[in-house]
Each structure stands twice: as C-alpha cells, then as structure tokens.
TIRODO-91080 format. One record per residue (C-alpha): x, y, z. Coordinates in pm, whole numbers, padded with zeros to 5 digits, always signed. Layout:
<atoms>
XYZ...
</atoms>
This chain:
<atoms>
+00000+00000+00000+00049+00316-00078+00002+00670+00011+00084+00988-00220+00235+01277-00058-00072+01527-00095-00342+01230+00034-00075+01252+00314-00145+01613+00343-00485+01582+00344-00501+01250+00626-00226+01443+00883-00532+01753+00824-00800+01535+00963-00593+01366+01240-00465+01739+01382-00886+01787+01413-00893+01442+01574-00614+01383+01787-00482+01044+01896-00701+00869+01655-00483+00656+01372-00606+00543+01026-00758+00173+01024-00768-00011+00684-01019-00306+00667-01138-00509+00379-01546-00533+00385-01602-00764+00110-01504-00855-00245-01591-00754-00562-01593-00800-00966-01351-00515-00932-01176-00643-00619-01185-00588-00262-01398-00335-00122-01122-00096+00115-01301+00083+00415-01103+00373+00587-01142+00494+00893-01000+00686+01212-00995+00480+01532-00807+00436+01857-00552+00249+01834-00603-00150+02034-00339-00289+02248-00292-00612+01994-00296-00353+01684+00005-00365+01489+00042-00021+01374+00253+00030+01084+00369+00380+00929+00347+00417+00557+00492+00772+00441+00448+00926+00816+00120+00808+00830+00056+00564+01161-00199+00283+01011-00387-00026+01123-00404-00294+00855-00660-00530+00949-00540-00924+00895-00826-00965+00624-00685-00699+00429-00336-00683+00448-00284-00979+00163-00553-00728-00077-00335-00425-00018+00012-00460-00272-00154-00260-00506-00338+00005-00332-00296+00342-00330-00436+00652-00148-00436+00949-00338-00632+01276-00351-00866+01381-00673-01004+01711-00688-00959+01742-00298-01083+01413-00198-00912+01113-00085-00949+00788-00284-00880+00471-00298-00679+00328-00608-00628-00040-00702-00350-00067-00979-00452-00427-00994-00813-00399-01051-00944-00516-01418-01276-00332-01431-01393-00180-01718
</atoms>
C-alpha cells in the first residue's frame, strides 16, 4: 500500500482535528472489481500492529493486508481515494 504525498497532506489535516485517533484499513467484502477498502479513524487497540506508511501511523486489518500490494491513497479534486493498480474493471 500506498500513500501519495498530498493524500498525506490531506489524512495528517483530519488527524490534527482528531487527535490520537490513527487510520484503520479493513477489507469489507469482495468484488468483480476487487476488494472493497473501508477507511477509517480509530483508537488504536493494544494487539494492533500499527505500521507507518509515508508518516502516516496505520492499522491494517489481517483480512486486508494480503488485498493491499496494489493500493494506493491518493487525492482527486480534494478528496481522498482509494486506487487499485490491480483492478481489471472496465
């Protein structure tokens, strides 16, 4: 997984307005265009393995970790999104 420098921008902007919270990936489901990515801020568990991916402090979820290679957070006309490089949708 990935993270782009301004979708880094953009998550450190949200975290200032909700300190001590950390970014939790989790896969919901699966579909014909691969897994479905939810994002979310959260406290942080004691058995959480928080990882930091270009400054970022994130919680990758066992179920998604193996979905995540080619994922990629970016920002589009000021919102974050969620890119899969690996998806074959139409």
């Amino acid at each position: 997984m990935k993270i782009t420098d301004s979708a880094k921008v953009f998550i450190e902007n949200i975290m200032k307005d909700n300190e001590g919270k950390i970014l939790r990936i989790s896969q919901t489901s699966s579909g014909c265009c691969g897994p479905n990515v939810n994002l979310a801020l959260d406290d942080a568990k004691i058995e959480d393995h928080i990882q930091t991916i270009n400054d970022i402090q994130v919680v990758i979820e066992p179920e998604a970790d193996p979905v995540l290679n080619n994922i990629i957070l970016d920002l589009d006309e000021g919102n974050l999104v969620i890119v899969n490089e690996g998806s074959s949708c139409c």
